[in-house]
C-alpha positions as CSV (number, residue, x, y, z in Angstrom):
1,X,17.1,3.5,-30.5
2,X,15.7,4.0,-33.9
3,X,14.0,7.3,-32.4
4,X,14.2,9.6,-29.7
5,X,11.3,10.7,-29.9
6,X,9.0,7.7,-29.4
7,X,5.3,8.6,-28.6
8,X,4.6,9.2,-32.5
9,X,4.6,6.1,-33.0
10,X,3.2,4.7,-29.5
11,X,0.1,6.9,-30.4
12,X,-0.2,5.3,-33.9
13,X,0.2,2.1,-32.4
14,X,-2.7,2.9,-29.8
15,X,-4.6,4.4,-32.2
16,X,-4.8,1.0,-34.4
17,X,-5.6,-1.2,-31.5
18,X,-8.5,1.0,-30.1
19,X,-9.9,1.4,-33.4
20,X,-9.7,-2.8,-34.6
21,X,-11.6,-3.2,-30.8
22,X,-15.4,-3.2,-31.8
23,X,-16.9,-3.2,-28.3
24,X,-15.5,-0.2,-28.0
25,X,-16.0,1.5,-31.3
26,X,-19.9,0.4,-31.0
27,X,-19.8,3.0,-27.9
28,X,-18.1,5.9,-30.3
29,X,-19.6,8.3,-32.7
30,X,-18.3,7.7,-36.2
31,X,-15.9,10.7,-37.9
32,X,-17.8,12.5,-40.7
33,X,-15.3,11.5,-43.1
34,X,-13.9,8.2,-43.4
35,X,-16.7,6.1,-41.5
36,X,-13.9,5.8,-39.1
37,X,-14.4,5.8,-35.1
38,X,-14.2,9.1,-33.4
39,X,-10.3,8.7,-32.2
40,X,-8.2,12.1,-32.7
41,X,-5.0,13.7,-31.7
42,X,-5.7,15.7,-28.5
43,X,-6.2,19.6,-29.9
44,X,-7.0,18.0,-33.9
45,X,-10.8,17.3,-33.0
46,X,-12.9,19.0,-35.7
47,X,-15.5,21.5,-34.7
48,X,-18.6,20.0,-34.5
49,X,-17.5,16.4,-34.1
50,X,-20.1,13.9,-32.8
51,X,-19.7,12.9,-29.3
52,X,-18.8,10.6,-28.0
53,X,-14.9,10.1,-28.9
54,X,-11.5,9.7,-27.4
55,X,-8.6,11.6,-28.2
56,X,-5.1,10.6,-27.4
57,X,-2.5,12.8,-27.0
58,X,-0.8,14.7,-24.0
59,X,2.0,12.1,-23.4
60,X,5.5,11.9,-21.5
61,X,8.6,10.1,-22.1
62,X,11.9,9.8,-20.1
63,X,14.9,7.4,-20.8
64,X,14.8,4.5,-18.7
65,X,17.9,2.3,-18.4
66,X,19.9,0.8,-15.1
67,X,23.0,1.2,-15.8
68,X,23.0,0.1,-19.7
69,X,24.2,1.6,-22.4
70,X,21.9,2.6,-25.9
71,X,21.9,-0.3,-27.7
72,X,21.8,-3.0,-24.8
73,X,18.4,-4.7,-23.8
74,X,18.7,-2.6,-20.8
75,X,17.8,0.7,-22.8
76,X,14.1,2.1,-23.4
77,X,11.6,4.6,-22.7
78,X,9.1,4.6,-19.8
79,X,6.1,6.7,-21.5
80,X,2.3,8.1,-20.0
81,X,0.0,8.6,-22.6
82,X,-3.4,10.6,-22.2
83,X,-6.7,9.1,-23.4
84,X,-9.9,10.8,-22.8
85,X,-13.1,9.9,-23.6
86,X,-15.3,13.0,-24.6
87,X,-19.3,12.7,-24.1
88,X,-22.4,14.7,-23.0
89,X,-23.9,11.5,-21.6
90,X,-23.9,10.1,-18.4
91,X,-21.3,9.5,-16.2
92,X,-21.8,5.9,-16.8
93,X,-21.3,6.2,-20.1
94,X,-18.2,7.4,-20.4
95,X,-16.6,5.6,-17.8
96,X,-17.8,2.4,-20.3
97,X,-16.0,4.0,-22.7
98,X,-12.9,4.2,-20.6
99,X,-13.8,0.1,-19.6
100,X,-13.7,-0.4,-23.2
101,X,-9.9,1.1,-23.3
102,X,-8.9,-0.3,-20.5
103,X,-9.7,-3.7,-21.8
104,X,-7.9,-3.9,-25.4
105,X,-4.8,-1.6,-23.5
106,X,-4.7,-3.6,-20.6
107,X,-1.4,-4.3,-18.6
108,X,0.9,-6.7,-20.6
109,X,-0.8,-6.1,-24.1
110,X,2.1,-5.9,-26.5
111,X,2.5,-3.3,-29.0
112,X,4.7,-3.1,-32.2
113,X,6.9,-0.5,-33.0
114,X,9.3,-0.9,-35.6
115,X,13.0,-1.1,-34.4
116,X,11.9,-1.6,-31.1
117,X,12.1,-5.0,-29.8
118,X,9.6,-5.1,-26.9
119,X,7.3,-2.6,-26.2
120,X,3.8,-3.2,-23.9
121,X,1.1,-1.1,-21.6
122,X,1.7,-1.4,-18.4
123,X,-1.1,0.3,-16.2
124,X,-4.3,2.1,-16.7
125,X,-5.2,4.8,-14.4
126,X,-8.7,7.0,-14.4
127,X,-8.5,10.7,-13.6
128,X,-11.0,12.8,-12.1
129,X,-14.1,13.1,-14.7
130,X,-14.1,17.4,-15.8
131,X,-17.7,18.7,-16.6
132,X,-18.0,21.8,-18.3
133,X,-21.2,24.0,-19.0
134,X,-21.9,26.2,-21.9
135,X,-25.1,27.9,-22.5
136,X,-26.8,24.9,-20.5
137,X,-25.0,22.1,-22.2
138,X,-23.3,19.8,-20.0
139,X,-19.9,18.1,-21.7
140,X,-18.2,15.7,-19.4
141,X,-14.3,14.5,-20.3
142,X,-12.6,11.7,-19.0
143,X,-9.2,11.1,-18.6
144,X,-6.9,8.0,-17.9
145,X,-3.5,8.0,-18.2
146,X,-1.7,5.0,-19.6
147,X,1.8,4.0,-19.2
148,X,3.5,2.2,-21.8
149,X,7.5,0.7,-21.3
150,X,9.3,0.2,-25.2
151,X,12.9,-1.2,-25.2
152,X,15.3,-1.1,-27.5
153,X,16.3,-3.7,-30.4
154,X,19.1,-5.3,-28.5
């Protein structure tokens, strides 16, 4: 494994695809600077960003092999991945948001990772929406956790 440490580059990876996917960036706010679509690092969103936007981050890995060694086809990574969709709109609207995602990351898209031969999203699953209220200002977040399998070169 060129890595062990893998999500960097499954978030960058992630990142790319969401971003080149204009149905969904038509549904994001656009970052101040850049003219780029509100995507972030979970915990790097500027104060003050425009809503809506996702933010991926939050993410798991563990080995997973039967019975091969590193370096066989048999070696890789079995990683979750959180992306959240961050609004004040309606509950509707961010769960389009989340369609959106689903769509370009849907189960059997393949990614590319260098020195990895095969890497691909596997399922999409929605998470309980979490509304919070400040001084009368409803903000609703919401989650869906993606797992993504990446195997080695061999």
């Amino acid at each position: 494994m060129p890595s062990e440490v893998v999500l960097g580059p499954v978030y960058v990876e992630l990142k790319s695809l969401m971003a080149a996917y204009a149905p969904l960036t038509g549904l994001l706010a656009v970052k101040t600077l850049g003219g780029l679509p509100a995507i972030y690092d979970e915990g790097s969103v500027p104060q003050g960003s425009a809503m809506p936007y996702l933010t991926i981050g939050l993410g798991t890995q563990i080995p997973w092999h039967t019975m091969g060694v590193v370096g066989s086809s048999r070696y890789g990574w079995d990683c979750t991945i959180q992306i959240k969709a961050v609004g004040q709109g309606t509950e509707a609207s961010g769960l389009a948001i989340l369609g959106k995602v689903a769509t370009v990351l849907r189960e059997g898209t393949d990614l590319t990772l260098a020195g990895y031969g095969s890497a691909w999203c596997d399922e999409f699953t929605v998470q309980p929406t979490i509304i919070t209220i400040l001084a009368g200002v409803t903000t609703r977040e919401w989650p869906a956790i993606l797992r993504v399998f990446c195997h080695d070169t061999a």
